[in-house]
C-alpha positions in Angstrom: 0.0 0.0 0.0 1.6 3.0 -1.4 1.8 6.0 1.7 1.5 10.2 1.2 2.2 12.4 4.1 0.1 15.8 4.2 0.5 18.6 6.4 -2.8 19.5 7.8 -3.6 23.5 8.0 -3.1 25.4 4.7 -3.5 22.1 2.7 -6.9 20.0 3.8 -8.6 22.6 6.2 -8.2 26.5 6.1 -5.0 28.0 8.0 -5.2 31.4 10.3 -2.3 33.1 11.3 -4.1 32.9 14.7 -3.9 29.1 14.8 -6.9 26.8 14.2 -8.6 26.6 18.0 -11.3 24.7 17.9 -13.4 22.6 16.3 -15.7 25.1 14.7 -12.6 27.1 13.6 -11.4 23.7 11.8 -13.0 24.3 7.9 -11.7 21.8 5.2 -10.8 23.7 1.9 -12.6 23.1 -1.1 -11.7 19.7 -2.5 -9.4 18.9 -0.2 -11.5 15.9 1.2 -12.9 14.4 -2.0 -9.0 14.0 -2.6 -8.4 12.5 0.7 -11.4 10.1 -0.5 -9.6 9.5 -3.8 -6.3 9.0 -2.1 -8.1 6.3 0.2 -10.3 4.5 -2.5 -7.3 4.5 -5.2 -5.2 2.2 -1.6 -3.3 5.0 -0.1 -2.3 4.9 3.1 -2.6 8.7 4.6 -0.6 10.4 7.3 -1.0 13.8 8.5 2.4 15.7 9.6 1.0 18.7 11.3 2.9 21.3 14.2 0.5 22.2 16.6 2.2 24.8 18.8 -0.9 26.0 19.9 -0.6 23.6 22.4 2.7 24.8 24.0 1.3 28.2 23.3 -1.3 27.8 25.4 -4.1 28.7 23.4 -6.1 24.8 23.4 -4.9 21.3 24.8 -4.7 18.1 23.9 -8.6 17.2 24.2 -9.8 20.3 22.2 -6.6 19.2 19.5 -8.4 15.4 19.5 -11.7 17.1 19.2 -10.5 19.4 16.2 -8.8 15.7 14.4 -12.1 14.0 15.2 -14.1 15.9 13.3 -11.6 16.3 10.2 -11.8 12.6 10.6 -15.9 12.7 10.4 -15.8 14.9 7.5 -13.6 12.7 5.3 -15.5 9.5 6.5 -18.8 11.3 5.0 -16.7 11.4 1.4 -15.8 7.9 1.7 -12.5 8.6 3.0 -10.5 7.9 5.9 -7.2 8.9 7.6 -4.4 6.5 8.6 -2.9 8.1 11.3 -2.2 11.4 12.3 1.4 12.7 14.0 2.0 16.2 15.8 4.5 18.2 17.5 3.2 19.7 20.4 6.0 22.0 21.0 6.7 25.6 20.4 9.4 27.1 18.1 12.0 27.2 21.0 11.6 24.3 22.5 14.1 22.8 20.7 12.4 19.7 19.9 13.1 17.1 16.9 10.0 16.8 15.7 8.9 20.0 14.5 9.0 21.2 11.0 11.6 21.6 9.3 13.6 19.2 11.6 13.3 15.9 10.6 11.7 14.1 13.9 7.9 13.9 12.9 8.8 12.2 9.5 11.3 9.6 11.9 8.2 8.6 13.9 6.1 8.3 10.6 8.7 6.0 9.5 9.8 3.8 12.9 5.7 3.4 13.6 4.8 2.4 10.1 8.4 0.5 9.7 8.8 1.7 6.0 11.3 4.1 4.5 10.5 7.2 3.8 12.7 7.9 0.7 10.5 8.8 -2.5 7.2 9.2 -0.9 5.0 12.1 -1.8 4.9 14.8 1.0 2.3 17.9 0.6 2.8 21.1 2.1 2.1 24.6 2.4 5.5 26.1 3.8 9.1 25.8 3.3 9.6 23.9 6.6 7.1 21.2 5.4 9.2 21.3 2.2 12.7 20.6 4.0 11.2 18.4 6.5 10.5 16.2 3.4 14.0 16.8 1.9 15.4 15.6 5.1 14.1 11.9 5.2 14.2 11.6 1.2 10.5 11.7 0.5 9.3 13.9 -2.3 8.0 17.4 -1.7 4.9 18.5 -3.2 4.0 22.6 -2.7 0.2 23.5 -3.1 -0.7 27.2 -3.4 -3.0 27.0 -0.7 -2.8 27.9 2.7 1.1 29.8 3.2 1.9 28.7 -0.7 1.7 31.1 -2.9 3.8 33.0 0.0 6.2 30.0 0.2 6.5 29.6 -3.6 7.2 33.6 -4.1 9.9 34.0 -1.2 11.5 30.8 -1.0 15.2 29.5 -1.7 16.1 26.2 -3.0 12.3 25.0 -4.0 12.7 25.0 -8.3 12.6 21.5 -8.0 9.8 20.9 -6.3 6.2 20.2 -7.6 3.5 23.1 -7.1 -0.5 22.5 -7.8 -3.2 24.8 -7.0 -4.2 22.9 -4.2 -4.4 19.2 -2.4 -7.2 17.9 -5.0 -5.1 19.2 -8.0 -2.3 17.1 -6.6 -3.9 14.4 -5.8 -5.0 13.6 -9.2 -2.2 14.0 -10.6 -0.8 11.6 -8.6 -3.5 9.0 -9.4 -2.8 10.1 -12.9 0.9 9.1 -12.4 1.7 12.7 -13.8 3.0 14.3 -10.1 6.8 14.0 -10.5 6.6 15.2 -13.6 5.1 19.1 -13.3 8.7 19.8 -12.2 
């Protein structure tokens, strides 16, 4: 069973600069679960790589995070979909942790849980630092305009060899159309 790794906010649900809080502030962007379905229905196994710093911010816990995953896990389910398995870091930007983006700890749990390698697997993002988080382990970056994109794809070094699509259900098919690697 093939895997993809997404990042969550910017790429299947709306981001906010103010950090998605709650469940209600949680809305999927257009498409972006019908691909999850596709993804699903086509064999895919799906991970989500997400930070949540709003934790060690302080601005929700753990129970409203699991509240905010079940229902992105409800919504998918009603398209036929369904997600694998999600992974988070918890921490904030100096707590010096290995697992958040860019650093390559979150991808090392995806791989150690799942026991597979992680080299050539398609990775979606929104930002540089789920760009080089990807880099890091081998698998391939994919960069959708959504979210922090357009921003990332503008002001970002070192990314010309990176796939870009307008968003999560424009990648997705061309994945399932075997046509991803080569928008290069």
């Amino acid at each position: 069973m093939p895997l993809i790794i997404l990042d969550r906010d910017g790429v299947i649900n709306e981001d906010s600069d103010n950090f998605i809080k709650s469940p209600d502030e949680w809305l999927p962007l257009p498409g972006s679960l019908e691909a999850i379905a596709a993804l699903k229905n086509a064999g895919w196994q799906i991970v989500i790589a997400t930070n949540q710093s709003g934790i060690a911010r302080k601005l929700f816990d753990l129970d409203t995070l699991h509240a905010i995953h079940s229902k992105m896990h409800r919504m998918v389910r009603e398209y036929g979909g369904e997600i694998d398995a999600i992974f988070f870091c918890p921490h904030g930007p100096k707590d010096e942790c290995d697992c958040r983006k860019p650093l390559s700890g979150l991808y090392e749990q995806i791989a150690k849980r799942l026991n597979t390698p992680l080299k050539n697997v398609p990775s979606i993002g929104d930002s540089l630092r789920d760009i080089e988080a990807a880099k890091s382990v081998g698998a391939q970056p994919v960069l959708v305009r959504t979210g922090k994109g357009t921003k990332t794809l503008y002001s970002a070094q070192g990314i010309e060899d990176v796939p870009v699509y307008c968003d999560l259900k424009q990648a997705v098919n061309a994945l399932l159309a075997g046509t991803l690697l080569n928008n290069i």
